[in-house]
C-alpha positions as CSV (number, residue, x, y, z in Angstrom):
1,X,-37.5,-21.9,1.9
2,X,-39.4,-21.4,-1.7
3,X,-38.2,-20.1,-5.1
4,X,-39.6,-17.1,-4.1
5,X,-37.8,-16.1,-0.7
6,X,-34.2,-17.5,-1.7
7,X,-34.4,-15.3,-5.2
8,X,-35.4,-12.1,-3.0
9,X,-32.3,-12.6,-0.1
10,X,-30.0,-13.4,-3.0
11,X,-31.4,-10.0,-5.0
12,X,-31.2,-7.9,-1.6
13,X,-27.3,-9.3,-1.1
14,X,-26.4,-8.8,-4.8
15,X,-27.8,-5.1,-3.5
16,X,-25.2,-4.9,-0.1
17,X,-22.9,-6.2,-2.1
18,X,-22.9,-3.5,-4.6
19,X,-23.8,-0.6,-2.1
20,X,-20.9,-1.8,-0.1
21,X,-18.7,-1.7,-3.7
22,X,-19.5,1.7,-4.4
23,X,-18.4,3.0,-0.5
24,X,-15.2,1.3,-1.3
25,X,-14.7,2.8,-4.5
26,X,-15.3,6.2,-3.0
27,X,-12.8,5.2,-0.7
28,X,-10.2,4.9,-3.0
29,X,-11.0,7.5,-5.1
30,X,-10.9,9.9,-1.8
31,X,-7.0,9.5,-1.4
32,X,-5.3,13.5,-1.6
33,X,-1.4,12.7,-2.0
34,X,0.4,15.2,0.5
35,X,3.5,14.4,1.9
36,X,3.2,17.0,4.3
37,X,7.0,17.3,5.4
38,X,7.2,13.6,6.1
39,X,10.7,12.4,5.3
40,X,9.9,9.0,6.0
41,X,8.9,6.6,3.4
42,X,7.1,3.1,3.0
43,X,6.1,1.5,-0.1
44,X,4.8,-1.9,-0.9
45,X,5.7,-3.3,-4.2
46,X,3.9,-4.7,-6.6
47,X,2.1,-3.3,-9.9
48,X,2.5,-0.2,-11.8
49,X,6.5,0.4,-11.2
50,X,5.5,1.3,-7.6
51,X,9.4,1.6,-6.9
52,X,10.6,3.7,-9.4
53,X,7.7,6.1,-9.0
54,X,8.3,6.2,-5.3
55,X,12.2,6.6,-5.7
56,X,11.2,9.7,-7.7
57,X,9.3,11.4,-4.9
58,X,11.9,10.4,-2.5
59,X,15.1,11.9,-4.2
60,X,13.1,15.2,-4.3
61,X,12.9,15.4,-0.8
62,X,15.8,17.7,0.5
63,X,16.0,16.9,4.2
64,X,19.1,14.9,5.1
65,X,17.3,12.8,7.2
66,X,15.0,11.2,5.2
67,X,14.5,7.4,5.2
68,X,12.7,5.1,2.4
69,X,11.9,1.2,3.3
70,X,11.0,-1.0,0.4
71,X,8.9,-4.1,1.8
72,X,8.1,-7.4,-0.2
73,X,11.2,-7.0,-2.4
74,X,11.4,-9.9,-5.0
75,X,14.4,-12.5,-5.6
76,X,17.2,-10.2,-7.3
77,X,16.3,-6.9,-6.1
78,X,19.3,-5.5,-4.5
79,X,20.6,-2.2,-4.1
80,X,22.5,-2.7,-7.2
81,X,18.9,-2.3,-8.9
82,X,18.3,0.8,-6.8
83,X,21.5,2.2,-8.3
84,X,20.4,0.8,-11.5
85,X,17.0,2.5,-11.4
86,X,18.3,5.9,-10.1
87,X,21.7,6.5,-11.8
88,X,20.6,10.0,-13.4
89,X,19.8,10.9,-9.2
90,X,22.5,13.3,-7.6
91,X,24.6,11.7,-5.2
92,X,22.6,8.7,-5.8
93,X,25.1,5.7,-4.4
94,X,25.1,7.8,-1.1
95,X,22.2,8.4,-0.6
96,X,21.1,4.3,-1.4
97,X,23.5,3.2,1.3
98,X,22.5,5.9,4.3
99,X,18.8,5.8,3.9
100,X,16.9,3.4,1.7
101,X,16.4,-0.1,3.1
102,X,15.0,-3.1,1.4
103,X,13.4,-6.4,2.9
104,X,12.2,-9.5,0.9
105,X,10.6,-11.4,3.9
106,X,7.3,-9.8,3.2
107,X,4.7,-11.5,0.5
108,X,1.5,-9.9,1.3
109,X,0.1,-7.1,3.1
110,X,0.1,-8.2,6.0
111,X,3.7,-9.4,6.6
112,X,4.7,-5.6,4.9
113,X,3.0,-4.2,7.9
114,X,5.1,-6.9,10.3
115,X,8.0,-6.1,8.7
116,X,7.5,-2.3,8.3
117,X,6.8,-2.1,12.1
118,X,10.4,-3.7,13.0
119,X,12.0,-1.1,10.6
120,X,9.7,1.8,12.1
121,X,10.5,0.3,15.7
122,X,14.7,0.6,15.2
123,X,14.6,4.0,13.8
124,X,12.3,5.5,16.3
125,X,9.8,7.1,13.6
126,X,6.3,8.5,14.6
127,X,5.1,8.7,11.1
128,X,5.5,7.9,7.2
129,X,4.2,8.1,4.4
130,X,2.4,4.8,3.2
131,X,2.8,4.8,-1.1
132,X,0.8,1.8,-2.8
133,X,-1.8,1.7,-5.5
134,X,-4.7,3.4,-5.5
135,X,-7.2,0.0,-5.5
136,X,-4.7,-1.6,-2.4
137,X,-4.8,1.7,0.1
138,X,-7.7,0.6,2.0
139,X,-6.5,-2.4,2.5
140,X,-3.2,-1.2,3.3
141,X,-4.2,1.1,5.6
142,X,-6.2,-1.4,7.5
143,X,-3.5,-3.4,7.9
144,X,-0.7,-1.2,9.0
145,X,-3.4,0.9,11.4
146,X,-4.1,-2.0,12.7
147,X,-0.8,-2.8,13.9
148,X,1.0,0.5,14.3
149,X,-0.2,2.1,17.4
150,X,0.4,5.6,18.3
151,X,2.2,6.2,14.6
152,X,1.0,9.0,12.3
153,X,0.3,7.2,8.7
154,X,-0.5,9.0,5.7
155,X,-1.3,7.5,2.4
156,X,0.0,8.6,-1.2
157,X,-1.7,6.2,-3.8
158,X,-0.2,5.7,-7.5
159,X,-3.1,5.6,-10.1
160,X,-4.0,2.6,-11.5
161,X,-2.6,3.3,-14.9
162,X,-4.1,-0.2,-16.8
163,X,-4.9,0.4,-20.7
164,X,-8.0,-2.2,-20.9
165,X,-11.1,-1.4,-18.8
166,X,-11.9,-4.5,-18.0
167,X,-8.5,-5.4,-15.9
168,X,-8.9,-2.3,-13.9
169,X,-12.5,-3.5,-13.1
170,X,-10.8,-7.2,-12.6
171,X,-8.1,-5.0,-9.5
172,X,-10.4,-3.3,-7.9
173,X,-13.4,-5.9,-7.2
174,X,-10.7,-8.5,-6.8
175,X,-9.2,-6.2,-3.8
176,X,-12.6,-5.2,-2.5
177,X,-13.1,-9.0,-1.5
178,X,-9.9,-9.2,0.2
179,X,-10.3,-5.7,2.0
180,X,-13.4,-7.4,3.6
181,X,-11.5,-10.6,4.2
182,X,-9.2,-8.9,5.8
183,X,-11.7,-6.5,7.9
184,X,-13.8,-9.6,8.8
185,X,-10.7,-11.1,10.3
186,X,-9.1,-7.6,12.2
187,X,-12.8,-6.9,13.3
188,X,-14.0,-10.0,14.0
189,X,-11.6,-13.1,14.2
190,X,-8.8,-10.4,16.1
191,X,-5.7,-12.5,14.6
């Protein structure tokens, strides 16, 4: 190949490459949040007080019967720190011990759909809300539609809330590359 030939197919991939970008981005930026009655609730930890911001939505729920699972938990988090982060919630202790379960197992996105799936599998539920950030819902979603079959999903993203520019850039072209790692792999490699 000349100069010539290898500039142009690195110029027209540069050009995927960003077309594909931009069809992500409108992805993300796509997300409605409706809960639409659902009383069940996943949410993957990570950035931007995910828990705490999903622990509000949750205790506003009024149906009995409503069910939160926190996957990827870190070392330490216990349902101490659930009592800890909503002490100002009515009937808060009870409402920890009946229906908000916690696993620490998970450490990616993958293993929070595994583990999600055994959780969804023992209670019987047919759908739930998914809450992540806004930059990791498509991935998510890929994921966990990948592996739950037959089970309504609907997604409720949390802003990416980061002061500087440039780290918000940094999040969402850094997840970009692994939602088409992980595409490649569902689509393709089928492991």
């Amino acid at each position: 190949m000349n100069k010539k030939t290898v500039l142009l197919f690195l110029s027209l991939t540069l050009i995927l490459i960003i077309i594909d970008y931009l069809f992500f981005y409108n992805k993300i930026s796509n997300y409605k949040n409706e809960l639409r009655h659902n009383n069940n609730f996943i949410v993957l930890t990570g950035g931007n007080h995910r828990v705490k911001k999903t622990l509000e939505i949750f205790f506003k729920v009024k149906n009995n019967e409503k069910n939160l699972f926190i996957s990827g938990v870190g070392k330490g988090f216990s349902k101490n720190t659930l009592k800890n982060l909503t002490k100002d919630k009515f009937n808060n202790e009870q409402i920890i011990e009946c229906c908000i379960y916690i696993e620490g197992i998970s450490n990616n996105t993958f293993s929070n759909a595994v583990e999600s799936l055994k959780w969804i599998k023992t209670k019987k539920i047919n759908s739930f809300v998914l809450l992540t950030n806004n930059y990791h819902m498509p991935r998510a979603m890929l994921e966990f539609k990948n592996i739950f079959k037959n089970i309504k999903i609907t997604p409720y993203i949390f802003m990416d809330k980061n002061k500087y520019w440039w780290k918000k850039s940094i999040n969402f072209i850094s997840e970009y590359f692994k939602y088409k790692f992980t595409y490649l792999r569902i689509n393709l490699l089928q492991f």
